[in-house]
Steps between C-alpha positions, in 0.01 A plus 500: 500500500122388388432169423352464177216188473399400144143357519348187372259734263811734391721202441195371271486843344868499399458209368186559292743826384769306386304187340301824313802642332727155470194412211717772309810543672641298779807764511257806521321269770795447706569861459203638626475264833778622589459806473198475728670341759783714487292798556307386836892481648448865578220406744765359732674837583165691405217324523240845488679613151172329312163756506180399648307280312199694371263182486554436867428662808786322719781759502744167554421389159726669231668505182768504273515552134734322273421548092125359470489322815312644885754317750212526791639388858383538873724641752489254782709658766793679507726194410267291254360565190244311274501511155109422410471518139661555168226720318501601100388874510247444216312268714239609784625453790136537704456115329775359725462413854804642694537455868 
């Protein structure tokens, strides 16, 4: 089973998600962090489900989708993987520095 290894940037980006949405609803807040987290579980048993990301080059860095969200992580062998960054799809993605 993969290991799955939240990042100091994605934990910030969850954050920054929930503190968004608590302004209007700490429920709907709640709600949707978990929801994120609860879809990068299928990484452990599956961790090449997500697509390429299209912005990158590095065929280790994917993604998932969940609602509005890009869950982008890096596949760092076959028993570890990153999660990188929590990324609204409205926003560019070519603005933030992913390694």
């Amino acid at each position: 089973m993969v290991q799955i290894n939240w990042t100091r940037t994605a934990v910030e980006d969850l954050k920054g998600i929930f503190d968004y949405i608590a302004k209007d609803s700490k429920k709907y807040a709640q709600l949707q962090t978990l929801k994120l987290k609860t879809r990068t579980l299928i990484l452990k048993s599956k961790p090449f489900i997500g697509k390429k990301v299209a912005e990158k080059e590095n065929l280790a860095i994917r993604e998932l989708i969940e609602g509005n969200y890009r869950i982008i992580y890096k596949i760092i062998d076959k028993n570890k993987v990153d999660i990188l960054t929590i990324h609204h799809t409205s926003r560019d993605l070519t603005r933030r520095e992913i390694k």
